[in-house]
N, C-alpha and C positions, 0 to 999 in steps of 0.2 A: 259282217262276220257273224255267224250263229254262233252260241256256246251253247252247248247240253246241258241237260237235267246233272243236278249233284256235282255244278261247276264253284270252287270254293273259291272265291276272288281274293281271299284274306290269304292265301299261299302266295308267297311270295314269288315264284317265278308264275304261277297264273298271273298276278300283277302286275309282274314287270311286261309280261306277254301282251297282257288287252291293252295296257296304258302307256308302257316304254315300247312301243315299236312304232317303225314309219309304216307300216302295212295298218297298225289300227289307230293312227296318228288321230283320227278324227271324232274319236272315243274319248281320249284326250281331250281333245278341244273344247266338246261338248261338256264334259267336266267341270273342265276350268269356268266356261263359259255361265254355268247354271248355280255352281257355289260362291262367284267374285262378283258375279252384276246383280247385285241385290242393297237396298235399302243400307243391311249394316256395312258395306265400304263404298258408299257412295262419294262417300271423302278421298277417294281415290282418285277417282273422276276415268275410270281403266274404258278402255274402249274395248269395245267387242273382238277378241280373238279369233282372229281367221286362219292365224296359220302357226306356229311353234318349229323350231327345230331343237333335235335332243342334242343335250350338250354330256362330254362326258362325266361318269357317275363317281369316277374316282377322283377324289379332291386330292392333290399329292400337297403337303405341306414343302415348303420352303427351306427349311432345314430339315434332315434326314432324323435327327433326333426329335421332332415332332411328332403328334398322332395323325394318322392317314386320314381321312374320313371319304363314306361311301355313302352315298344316299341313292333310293332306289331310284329316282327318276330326276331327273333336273333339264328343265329346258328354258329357253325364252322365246319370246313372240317377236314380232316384226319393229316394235317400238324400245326393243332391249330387255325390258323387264323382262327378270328369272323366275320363275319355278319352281319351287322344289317339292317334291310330293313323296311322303314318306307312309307307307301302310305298318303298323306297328301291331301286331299280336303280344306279344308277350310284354306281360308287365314291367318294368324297366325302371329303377329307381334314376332317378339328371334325365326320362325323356327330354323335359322340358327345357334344361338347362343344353341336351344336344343340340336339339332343335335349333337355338340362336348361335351354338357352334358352329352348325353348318353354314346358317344362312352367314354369319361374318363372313366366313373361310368363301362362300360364292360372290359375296359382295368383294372381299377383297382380290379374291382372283381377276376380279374385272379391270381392274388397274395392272398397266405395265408402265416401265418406265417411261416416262415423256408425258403420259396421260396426266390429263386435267381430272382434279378432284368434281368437277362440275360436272363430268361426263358419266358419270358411276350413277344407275340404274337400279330401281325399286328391286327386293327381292321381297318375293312373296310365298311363304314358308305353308305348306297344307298336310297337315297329320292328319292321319285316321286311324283310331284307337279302339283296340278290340277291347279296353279292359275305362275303370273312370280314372283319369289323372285329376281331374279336379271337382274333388269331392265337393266343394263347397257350393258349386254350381249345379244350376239347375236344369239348363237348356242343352240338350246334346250337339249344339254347334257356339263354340264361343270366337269373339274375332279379337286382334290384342294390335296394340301399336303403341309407339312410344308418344305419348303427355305429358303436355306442361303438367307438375303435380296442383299447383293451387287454379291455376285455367280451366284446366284440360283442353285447354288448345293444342293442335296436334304442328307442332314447326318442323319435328322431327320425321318426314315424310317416307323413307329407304327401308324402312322394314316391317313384315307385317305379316302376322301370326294367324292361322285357323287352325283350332281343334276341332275335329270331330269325334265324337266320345260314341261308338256304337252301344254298348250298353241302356245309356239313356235314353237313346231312339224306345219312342211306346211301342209297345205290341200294336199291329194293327194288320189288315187282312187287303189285300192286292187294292181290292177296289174302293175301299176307305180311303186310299193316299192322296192327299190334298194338291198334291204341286209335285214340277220334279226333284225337288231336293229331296222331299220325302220319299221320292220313289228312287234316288241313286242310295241314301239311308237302307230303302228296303235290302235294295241290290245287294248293297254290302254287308245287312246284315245276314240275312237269308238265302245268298248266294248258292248253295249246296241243292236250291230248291226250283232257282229261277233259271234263267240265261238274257241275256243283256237283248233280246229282241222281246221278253217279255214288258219289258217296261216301255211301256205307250206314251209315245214323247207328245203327245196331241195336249 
């Protein structure tokens, strides 16, 4: 798929178009693929993503008096593990607090009645932040899971958080970019300037 000059990925329906469709499913994958296999969730032990299918984006609560929730993209891989990828522009005071909203509401949808608690599946939650949610940090990609507090042994394995905080991304110039994370970073920040064939997967 080509995209043109002054294509803004940070629009939400450009978003949902290059990442939530089976036509650019493989843009997708690539994604996932380049921001989860790396050093910081090696504790995951995730095998390489070949393939996803989109799941639907409307979480309907269980009683009617509940909140609805919609996340832009949700899918899982061959091995069950979920998805859920959310592009966030505007500054939003509980992103974070959504964030684990959702992923409950996808982890518990996984369960029907008869299902075994044994059988319920990592969900792995990936924001991307036009604005800084978390000031205190330094690095414009943080990764989060639940720890023992005095261990930090990780027992609690089914949930798992990435921020990316574009702001933080440094300024840098096409041919400076070190690896591809720094070059999907570029993508997203810069995107009005690039198109998704400019970034040289080599």
């Amino acid at each position: 798929m080509t995209l043109s000059k002054f294509f803004d990925i940070k629009n939400d329906i450009a978003f949902k178009r290059v990442f939530g469709t089976e036509k650019n499913k493989d843009i997708l994958i690539h994604f996932l693929n380049d921001i989860l296999l790396n050093d910081a969730l090696k504790s995951l032990d995730l095998a390489t993503i070949t393939e996803v299918e989109f799941l639907r984006t409307v979480q309907d609560p269980e009683i009617a008096a509940k909140k609805q929730s919609i996340v832009d993209i949700l899918c899982k891989d061959i091995h069950g593990v979920q998805y859920i990828i959310e592009m966030q522009v505007a500054k939003t005071k509980g992103f974070e607090k959504r964030a684990q909203y959702y992923a409950a509401k996808a982890y518990t949808n996984q369960a029907s009645q008869g299902d075994q608690y044994a059988d319920l599946k990592e969900i792995i939650f990936i924001a991307i932040a036009d604005y800084i949610v978390f000031p205190n940090k330094a690095e414009y990609i943080s990764y989060h899971s639940i720890l023992d507090i005095n261990s930090h042994e990780q027992d609690l394995k089914d949930f798992y958080f990435v921020f990316i905080e574009l702001p933080k991304f440094p300024k840098k110039k096409e041919d400076s970019l070190n690896n591809i994370v720094e070059k999907w970073m570029y993508f997203f920040k810069y995107g009005p300037d690039i198109g998704y064939d400019d970034l040289d997967r080599r």
